[in-house]
Structures are given as C-alpha cells and as structure tokens.
C-alpha positions in Angstrom: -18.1 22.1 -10.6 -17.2 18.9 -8.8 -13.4 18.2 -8.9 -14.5 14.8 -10.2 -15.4 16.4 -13.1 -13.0 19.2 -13.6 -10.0 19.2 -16.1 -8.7 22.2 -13.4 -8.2 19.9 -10.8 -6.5 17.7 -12.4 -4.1 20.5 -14.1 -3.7 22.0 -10.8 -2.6 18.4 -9.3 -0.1 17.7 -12.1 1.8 21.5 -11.6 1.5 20.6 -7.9 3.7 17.2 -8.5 5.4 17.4 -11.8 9.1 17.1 -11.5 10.0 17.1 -15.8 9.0 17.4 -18.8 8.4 13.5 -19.1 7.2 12.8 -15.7 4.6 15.5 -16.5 3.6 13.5 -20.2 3.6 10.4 -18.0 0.9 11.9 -15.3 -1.1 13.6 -18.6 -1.5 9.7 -20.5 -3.7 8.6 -17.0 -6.3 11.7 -17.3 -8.8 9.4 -18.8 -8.1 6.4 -16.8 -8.5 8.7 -13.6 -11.7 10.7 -14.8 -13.1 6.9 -15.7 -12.5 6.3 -12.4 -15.2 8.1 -10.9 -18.2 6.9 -13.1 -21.1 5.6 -10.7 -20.2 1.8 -9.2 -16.5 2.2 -9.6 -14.4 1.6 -6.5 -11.5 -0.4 -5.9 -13.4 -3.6 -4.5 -15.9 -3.6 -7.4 -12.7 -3.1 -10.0 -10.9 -5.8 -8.0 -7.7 -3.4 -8.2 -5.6 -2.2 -6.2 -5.8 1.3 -4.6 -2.4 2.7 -5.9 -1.5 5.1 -8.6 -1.8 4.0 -11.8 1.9 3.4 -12.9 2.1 1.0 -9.9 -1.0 -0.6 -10.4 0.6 -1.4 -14.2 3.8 -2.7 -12.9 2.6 -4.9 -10.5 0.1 -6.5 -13.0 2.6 -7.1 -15.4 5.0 -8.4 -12.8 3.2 -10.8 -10.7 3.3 -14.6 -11.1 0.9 -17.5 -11.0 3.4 -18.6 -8.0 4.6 -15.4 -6.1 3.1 -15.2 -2.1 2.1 -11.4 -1.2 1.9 -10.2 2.1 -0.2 -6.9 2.6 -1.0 -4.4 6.1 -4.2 -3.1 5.3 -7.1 -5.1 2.7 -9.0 -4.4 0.0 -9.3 -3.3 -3.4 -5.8 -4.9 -3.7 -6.6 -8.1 -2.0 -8.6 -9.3 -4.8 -6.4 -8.1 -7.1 -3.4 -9.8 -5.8 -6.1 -12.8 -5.4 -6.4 -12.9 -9.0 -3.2 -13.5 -9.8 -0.6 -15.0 -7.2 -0.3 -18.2 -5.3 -1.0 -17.0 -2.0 -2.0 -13.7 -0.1 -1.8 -12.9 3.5 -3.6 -9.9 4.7 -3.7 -8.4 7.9 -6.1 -6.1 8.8 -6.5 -3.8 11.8 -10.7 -2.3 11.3 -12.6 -5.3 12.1 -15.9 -4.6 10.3 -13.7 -3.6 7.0 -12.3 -7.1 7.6 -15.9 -8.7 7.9 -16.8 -7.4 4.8 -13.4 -8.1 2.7 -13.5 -11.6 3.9 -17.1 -11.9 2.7 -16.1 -10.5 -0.5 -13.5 -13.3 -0.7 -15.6 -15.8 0.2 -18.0 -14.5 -2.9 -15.3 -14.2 -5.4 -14.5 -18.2 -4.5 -10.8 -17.6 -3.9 -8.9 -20.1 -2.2 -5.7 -18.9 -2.0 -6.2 -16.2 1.0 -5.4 -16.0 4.7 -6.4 -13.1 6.3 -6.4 -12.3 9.9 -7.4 -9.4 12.0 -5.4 -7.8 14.6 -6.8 -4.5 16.3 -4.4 -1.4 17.9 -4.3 -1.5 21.4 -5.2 1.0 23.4 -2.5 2.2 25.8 -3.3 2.5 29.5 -0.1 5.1 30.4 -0.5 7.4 26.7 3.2 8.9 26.2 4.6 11.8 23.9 6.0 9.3 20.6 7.5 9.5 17.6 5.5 8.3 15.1 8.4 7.7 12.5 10.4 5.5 14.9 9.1 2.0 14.0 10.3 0.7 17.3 7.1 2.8 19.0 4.5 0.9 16.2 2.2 4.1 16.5 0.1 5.2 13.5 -0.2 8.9 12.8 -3.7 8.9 12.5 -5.2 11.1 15.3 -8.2 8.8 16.1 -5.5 6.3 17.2 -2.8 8.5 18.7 -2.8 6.4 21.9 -2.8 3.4 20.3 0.1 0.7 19.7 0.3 -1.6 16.7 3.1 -3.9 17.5 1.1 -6.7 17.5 -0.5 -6.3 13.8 2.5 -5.0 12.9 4.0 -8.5 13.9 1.5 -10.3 11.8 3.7 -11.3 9.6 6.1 -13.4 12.2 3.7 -16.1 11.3 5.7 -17.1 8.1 9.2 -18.1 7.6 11.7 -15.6 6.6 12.4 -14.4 3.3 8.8 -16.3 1.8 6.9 -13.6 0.4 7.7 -12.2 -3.4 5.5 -9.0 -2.6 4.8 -6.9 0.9 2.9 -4.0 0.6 2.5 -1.4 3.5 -0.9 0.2 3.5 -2.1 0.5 6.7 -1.6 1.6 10.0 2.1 2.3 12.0 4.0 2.4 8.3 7.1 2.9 9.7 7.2 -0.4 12.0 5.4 -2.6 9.4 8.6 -1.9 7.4 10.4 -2.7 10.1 9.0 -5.8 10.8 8.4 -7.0 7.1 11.8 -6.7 5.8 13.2 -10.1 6.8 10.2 -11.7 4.9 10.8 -10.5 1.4 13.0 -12.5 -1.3 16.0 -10.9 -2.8 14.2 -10.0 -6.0 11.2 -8.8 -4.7 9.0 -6.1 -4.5 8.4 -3.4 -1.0 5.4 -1.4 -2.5 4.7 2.0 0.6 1.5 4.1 -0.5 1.1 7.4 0.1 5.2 7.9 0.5 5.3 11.2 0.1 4.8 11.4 3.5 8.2 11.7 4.9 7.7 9.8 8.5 7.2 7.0 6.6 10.9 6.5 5.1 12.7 8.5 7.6 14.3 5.5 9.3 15.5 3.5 6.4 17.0 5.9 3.5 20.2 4.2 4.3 18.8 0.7 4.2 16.2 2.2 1.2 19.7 2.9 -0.4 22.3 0.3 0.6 19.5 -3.0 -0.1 16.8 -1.9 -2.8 16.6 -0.7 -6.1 13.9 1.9 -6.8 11.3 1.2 -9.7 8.8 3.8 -8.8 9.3 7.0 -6.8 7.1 10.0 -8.6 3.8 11.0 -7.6 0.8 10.3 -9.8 -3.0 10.1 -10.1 -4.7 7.4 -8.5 -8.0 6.1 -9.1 -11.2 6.8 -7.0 -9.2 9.7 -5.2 -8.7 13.2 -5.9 -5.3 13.8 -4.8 -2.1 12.8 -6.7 -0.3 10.3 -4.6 3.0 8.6 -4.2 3.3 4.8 -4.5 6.7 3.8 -3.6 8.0 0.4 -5.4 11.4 -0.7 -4.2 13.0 -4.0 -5.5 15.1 -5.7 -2.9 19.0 -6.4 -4.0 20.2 -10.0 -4.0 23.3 -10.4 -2.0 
C-alpha cells in the first residue's frame, strides 16, 4: 500500500514527532486534511496555499491583513496565497524555470500586488570546506549546490527599506544567511516563519537572538500537505522594543 493511502504512515509519523498528550490530539485533528491532500490535482499552486504544516498555514490565514507587505526566499504555492490576501509580496527566487512558471501563474491569476525577481547561486571558482550553518558563508546544504554561494539572493531583500515587511518567510536556499540578512526588514510585531526547522543548522546561529527578540507561536512538528513527512514550521513573532 502507498503511504498516501495508509493510516500506518501516518501513525508511525505522529509517534515519530509527538511530544504530549495534546500535541499528539493536535497532529490526529489534520489526518483528514492531510489524506485530502493527496487526491489527483491537488498541489500547493493549484490550492493557492502555502506549502507549510497545517497549524501554520491556519495562523497565517487568520493573521494576515488586507495591508501587511510579505517578503518570501523561495515561491510558490505560498506566493499566491500571500497574493490573496496582503498588500504586497516580494519573492525571490533562485531556480529560474520555477520562476518562469510562478510568474506565469501570477500573471494568470491577475494579481497586481507582486514583485518577484530571480537571483541564481553562483558558482565558486576556488570551492572551500564551509559551514553551512554560518550565515556569513551564504551556502545551501543541498549537495547539488555545495560549491555554490548565495549572498547575492540572499541579499535580495536590501532592495527595501528597513523594518517594511509585516511577514518574511525563509524557504529556500542558504537558510541560515537569509535569516541573517532578513532580520532588519521585519516590523516589531511581525512574523519570521523557517520551514523545515527541525533541521538544526538552520537555528544554530541565532537561539540567543531567537530568544532575546522573538516570541515563539509555533515550534512542534506536524503534517503538511502534499508531503509525506511530518515537518516543522517555525513561526516566531518579533518583540517590540
């Protein structure tokens, strides 16, 4: 049997992640949202949603405004959804075919409110032994770019004044320096969402800044749509002074 279709999966992924009693009732209440998921024609870009757990993908529908700017590394599935329902969106993308095919996707869907941009790795002529959780080497883990840097679509976000954006997420490639480089652009009050942070390279540099300047909303692992792994979607609210 398929592990789309199997209730064992599904069991097995909630044992694998559950911390308590309630975060296991919690992961239990998206079983049918999560075997919906996989009916033929459902993807993230078809659902307009974003590719997080379902948890976050609740949050942030309920907490986004008509007037909020989001900033996101890595399009998609979330683009449109953040389309659909703030001001403005800013996506930076680093696969250049994905982005020919999101931004003719935007162009369908008639939405006005979206600057996107692409901005590939670059290949590095001297490769060097790295640290792929130090965001000041902007190097993605992924091995089919492991002589690669990012700084420059890591950067991406330079473009805009400081402290303008109401929502950052980090989706893409070289996690670690995207954080880096995003932080000065989010409001006090706002949202730093990091998918797929149960990977521990991704937070290793900033518990004490994750600590000292944020407030954490959501930090559990849970089911996320279109994929058969549970997942952790980080959501951190930034502290006002």
């Amino acid at each position: 049997m398929s592990w789309k279709n199997s209730s064992f999966f599904f069991w097995w992924e909630t044992i694998r992640c559950t911390e308590n009693a309630d975060h296991r009732k919690q992961i239990r209440s998206y079983k049918k949202r999560w075997f919906a998921s996989f009916q033929p024609g459902r993807n993230s870009i078809a659902d307009e949603s974003a590719w997080l757990t379902f948890p976050a993908i609740d949050l942030l529908a309920d907490w986004l405004k008509p007037d909020h700017r989001v900033f996101e590394y890595g399009g998609g599935g979330s683009t449109l959804f953040f389309c659909n329902r703030a001001g403005f969106v800013a996506t930076v993308e680093h696969d250049e075919g994905w982005f020919k095919v999101l931004s003719a996707k935007i162009r369908e869907k008639g939405h006005l409110n979206w600057e996107g941009s692409f901005v590939a790795g670059e290949d590095l002529s001297t490769p060097a032994q790295t640290d792929i959780s130090d965001p000041a080497q902007y190097r993605s883990g992924a091995t089919v770019f492991e002589n690669y840097t990012f700084e420059k679509y890591a950067k991406a976000v330079k473009h805009y004044d400081l402290a303008s954006f109401d929502l950052i997420l980090v989706d893409g490639r070289a996690r670690p320096a995207c954080i880096q480089e995003a932080l000065p652009y989010l409001k006090p009050g706002g949202l730093l969402i990091l998918d797929n942070a149960e990977r521990p390279y991704y937070t290793a540099a900033f518990k004490h800044i994750f600590a000292e300047q944020f407030t954490t909303l959501l930090n559990q692992q849970f089911p996320c749509p279109y994929a058969p792994g549970f997942t952790l979607t980080l959501i951190l609210q930034k502290n006002h002074p």
